[in-house]
C-alpha positions in Angstrom: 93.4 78.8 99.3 91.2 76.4 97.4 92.0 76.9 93.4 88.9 77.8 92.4 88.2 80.6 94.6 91.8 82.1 93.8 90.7 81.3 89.7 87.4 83.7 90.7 89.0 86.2 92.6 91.6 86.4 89.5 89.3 87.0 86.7 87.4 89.3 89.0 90.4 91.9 89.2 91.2 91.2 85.4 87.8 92.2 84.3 86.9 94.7 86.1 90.9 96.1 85.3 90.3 95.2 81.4 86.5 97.1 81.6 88.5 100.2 82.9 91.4 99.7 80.1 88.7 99.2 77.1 86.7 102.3 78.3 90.0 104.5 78.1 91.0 103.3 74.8 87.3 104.2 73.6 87.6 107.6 75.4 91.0 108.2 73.7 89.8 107.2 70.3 86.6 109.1 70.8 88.1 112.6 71.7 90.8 112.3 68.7 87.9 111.6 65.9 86.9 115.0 66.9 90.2 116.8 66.3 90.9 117.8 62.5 91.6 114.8 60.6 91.1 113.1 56.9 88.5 110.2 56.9 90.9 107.9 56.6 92.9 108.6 59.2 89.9 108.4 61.6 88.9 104.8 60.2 92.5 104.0 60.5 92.1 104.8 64.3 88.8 102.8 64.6 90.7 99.6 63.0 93.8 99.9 65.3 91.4 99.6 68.4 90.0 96.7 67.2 93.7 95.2 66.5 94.0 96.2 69.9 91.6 93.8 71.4 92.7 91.2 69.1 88.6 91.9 67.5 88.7 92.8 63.7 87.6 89.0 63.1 84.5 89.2 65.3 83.7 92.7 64.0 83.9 92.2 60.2 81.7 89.3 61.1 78.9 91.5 61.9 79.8 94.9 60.1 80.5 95.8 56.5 82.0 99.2 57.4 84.5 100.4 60.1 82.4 103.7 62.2 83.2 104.8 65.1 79.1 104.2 66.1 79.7 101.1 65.0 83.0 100.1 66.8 82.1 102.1 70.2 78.5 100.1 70.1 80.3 96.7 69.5 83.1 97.5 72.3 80.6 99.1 74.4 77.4 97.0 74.7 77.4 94.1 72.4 76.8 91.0 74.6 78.4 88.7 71.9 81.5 90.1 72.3 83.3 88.9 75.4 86.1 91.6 75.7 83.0 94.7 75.6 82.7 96.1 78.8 79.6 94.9 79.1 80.9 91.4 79.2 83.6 92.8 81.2 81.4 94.0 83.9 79.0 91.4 83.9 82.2 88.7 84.4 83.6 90.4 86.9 80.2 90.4 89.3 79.6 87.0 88.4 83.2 85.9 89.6 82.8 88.1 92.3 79.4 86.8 93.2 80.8 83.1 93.0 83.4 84.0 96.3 80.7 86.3 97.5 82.6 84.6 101.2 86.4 85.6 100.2 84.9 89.3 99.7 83.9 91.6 102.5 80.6 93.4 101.9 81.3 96.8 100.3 83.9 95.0 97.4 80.8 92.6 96.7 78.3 95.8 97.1 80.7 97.9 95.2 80.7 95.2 92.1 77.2 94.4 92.2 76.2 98.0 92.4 78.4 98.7 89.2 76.8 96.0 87.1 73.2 97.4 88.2 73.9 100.9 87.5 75.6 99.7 84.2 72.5 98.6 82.7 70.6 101.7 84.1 72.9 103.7 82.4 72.7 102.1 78.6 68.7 102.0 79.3 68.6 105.8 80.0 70.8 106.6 76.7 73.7 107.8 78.7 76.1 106.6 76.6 74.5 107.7 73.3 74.2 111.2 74.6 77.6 111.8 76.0 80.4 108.6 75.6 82.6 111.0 77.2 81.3 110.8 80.3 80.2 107.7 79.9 83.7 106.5 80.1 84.9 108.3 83.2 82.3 106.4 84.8 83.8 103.5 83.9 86.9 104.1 84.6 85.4 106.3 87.4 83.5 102.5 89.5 87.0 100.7 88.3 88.9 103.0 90.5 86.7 102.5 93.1 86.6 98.8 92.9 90.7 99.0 93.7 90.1 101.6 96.3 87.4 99.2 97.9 89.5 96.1 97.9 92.7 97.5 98.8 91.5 99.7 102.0 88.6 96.9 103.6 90.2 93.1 102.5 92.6 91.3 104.8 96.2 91.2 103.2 96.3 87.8 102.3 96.2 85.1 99.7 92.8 87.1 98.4 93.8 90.4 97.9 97.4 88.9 96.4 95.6 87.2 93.5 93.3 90.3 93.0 96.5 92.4 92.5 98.2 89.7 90.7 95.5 89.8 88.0 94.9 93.6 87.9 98.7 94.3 87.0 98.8 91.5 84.5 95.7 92.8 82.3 97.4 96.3 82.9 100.5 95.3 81.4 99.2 93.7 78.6 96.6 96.8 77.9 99.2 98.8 78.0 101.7 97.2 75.9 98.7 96.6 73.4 98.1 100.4 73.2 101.8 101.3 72.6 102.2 99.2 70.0 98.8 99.8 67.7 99.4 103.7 68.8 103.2 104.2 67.7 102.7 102.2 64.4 99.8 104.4 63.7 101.4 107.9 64.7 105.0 107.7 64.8 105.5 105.7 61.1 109.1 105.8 60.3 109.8 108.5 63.2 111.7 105.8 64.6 114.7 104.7 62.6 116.5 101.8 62.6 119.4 102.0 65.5 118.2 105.7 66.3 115.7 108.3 66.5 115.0 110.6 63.8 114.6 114.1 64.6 111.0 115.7 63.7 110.0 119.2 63.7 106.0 118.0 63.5 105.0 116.2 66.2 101.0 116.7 66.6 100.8 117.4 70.1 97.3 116.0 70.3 97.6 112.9 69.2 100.3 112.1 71.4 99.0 113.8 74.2 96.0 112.3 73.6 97.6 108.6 74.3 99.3 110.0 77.6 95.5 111.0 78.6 94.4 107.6 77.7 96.7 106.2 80.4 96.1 108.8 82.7 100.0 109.9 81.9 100.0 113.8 80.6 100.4 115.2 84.2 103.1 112.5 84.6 105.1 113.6 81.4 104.9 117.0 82.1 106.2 116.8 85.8 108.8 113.9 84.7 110.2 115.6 81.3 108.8 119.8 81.5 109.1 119.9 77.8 107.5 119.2 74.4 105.8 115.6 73.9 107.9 113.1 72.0 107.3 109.9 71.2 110.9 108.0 72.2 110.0 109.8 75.6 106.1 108.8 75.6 107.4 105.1 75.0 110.1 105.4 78.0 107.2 106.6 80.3 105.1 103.8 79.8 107.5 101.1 79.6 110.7 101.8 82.1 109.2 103.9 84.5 108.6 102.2 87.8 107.0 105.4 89.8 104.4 105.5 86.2 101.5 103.3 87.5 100.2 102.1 84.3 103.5 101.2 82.9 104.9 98.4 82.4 108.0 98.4 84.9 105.3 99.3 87.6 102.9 96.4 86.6 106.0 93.7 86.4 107.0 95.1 89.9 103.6 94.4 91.3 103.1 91.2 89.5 106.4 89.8 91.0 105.4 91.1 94.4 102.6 89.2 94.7 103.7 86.4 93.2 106.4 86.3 95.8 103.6 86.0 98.7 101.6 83.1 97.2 104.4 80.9 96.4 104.3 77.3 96.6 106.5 74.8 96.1 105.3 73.9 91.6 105.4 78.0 91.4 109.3 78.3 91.1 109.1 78.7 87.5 106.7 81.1 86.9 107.9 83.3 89.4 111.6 82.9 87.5 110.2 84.1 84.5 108.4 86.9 85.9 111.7 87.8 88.1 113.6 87.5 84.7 110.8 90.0 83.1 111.0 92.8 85.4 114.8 93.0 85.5 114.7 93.5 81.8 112.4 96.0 82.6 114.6 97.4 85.4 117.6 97.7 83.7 116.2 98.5 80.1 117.2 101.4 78.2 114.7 103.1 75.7 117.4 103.8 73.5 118.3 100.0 73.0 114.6 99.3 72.5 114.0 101.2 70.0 117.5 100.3 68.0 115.7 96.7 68.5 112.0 97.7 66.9 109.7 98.9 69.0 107.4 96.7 67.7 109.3 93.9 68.1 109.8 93.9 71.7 106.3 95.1 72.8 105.1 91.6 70.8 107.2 89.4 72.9 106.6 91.4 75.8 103.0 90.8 75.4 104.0 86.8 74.5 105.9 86.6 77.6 103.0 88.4 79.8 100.8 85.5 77.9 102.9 82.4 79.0 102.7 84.1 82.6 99.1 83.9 82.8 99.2 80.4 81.7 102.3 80.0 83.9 99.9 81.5 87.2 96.7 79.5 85.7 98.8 76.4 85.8 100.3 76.8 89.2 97.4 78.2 91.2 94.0 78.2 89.1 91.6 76.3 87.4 93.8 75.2 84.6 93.3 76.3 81.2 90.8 74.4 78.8 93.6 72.9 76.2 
């Protein structure tokens, strides 16, 4: 497969996946500033999602203030920003449209339909009136877009670097989210070389992260009992029958990776291979006696040299 059209086909899954990944953080984000809750601690919530995405810079650069209005309008629809998911969505039809031949027709309908209806939506007011919703149709034409590719594309060198780039971005959203999250909630709940015992959990906080990635179902058929955090964290990073975490990603990744091989690839797919067994034979209890934080950044570091790793060996390469 030419370079190019893998680098499209790439970027294509990655936006569309990071569209679906910034629309559940919003959602999460949204439905907590309406529990109970000190003004601070709601701004304090608005300014972790922008850590998130790596965006406090951009933001402060055009607003004084951290709102919610404010953030969910800059993350949202703000055409300046290149990680909104209006960016997102537009990217991923315009990658899509640039292999409109590697496609078959109902992915290329299915993208070019979302990006259509995504304007419609933001000129009818949808989101204003009811972000809620707005966001399950995100995440709603996202999980169609997989559904599409997986059940009408050939198996080949195509659909590998789709899946390739969808379970990298979700790995690194999902490491992103842990870490911004736990600082935020769990404070000093997690003790150095153990975990401290707490009577006061808030249940909706917590839960509301497992909703975020789709997990609360998950926890409560994996674990039948109260919501902890040391749990919440094993769930979305050991658990290889979780979808969204990051065991499950890594397994994917490596899969795929196997399948395109070539002969300057050996490398990268070492370093993934190495990834995912730390993965698989992790312990929570060892990664928290670590920092929590601590390893989540130099997961997300290693996830980083990947992508330059896969750019390198199989894409357009990387403007220096």
């Amino acid at each position: 497969m030419l370079s190019r059209t893998a680098d499209h086909l790439f970027w294509m899954a990655r936006y569309m996946e990071r569209a679906e990944n910034t629309a559940r953080m919003l959602d999460v984000n949204y439905q907590t500033s309406l529990l109970p809750q000190s003004l601070d601690m709601s701004e304090q919530g608005w300014r972790g999602l922008l850590s998130i995405s790596e965006l406090t810079g951009s933001y402060s650069q055009q607003y004084r203030e951290v709102t919610a209005a404010h953030v969910m309008d800059f993350m949202v629809r703000d055409e300046k920003n290149p990680s909104s998911i209006l960016s997102c969505v537009r990217a991923a039809r315009e990658n899509a449209r640039a292999v409109r031949g590697a496609l078959t027709t109902e992915v290329w309908e299915t993208q070019n339909q979302t990006w259509l209806e995504f304007n419609r939506l933001l000129l009818d007011g949808a989101f204003d009136r009811d972000p809620g919703t707005f966001f399950e149709w995100v995440k709603f034409r996202s999980h169609l877009s997989r559904g599409v590719t997986v059940g009408t594309m050939l198996q080949d060198e195509a659909l590998h670097f789709l899946r390739i780039g969808t379970f990298l971005e979700r790995a690194d959203n999902t490491a992103r989210l842990l870490d911004v999250k736990f600082h935020a909630l769990a404070g000093d709940y997690f003790g150095a070389g153990h975990v401290k015992e707490s009577q006061e959990v808030d249940f909706y906080h917590w839960s509301a992260i497992l909703r975020s990635v789709s997990g609360f179902e998950v926890y409560r058929k994996v674990y039948r009992n109260v919501i902890r955090p040391e749990r919440v964290a094993e769930l979305l990073i050991l658990r290889p029958d979780m979808p969204r975490s990051l065991a499950a990603c890594m397994n994917e990744v490596v899969a795929n990776l196997q399948l395109v091989a070539n002969q300057g690839s050996s490398e990268t797919l070492r370093r993934a291979g190495r990834l995912r067994s730390d993965l698989q034979y992790g312990r929570i209890d060892e990664i928290l006696a670590t920092g929590l934080h601590a390893y989540l950044t130099q997961f997300l570091d290693r996830v980083g040299d990947l992508g330059v790793g896969i750019s390198r060996d199989f894409l357009v390469p990387m403007a220096a």
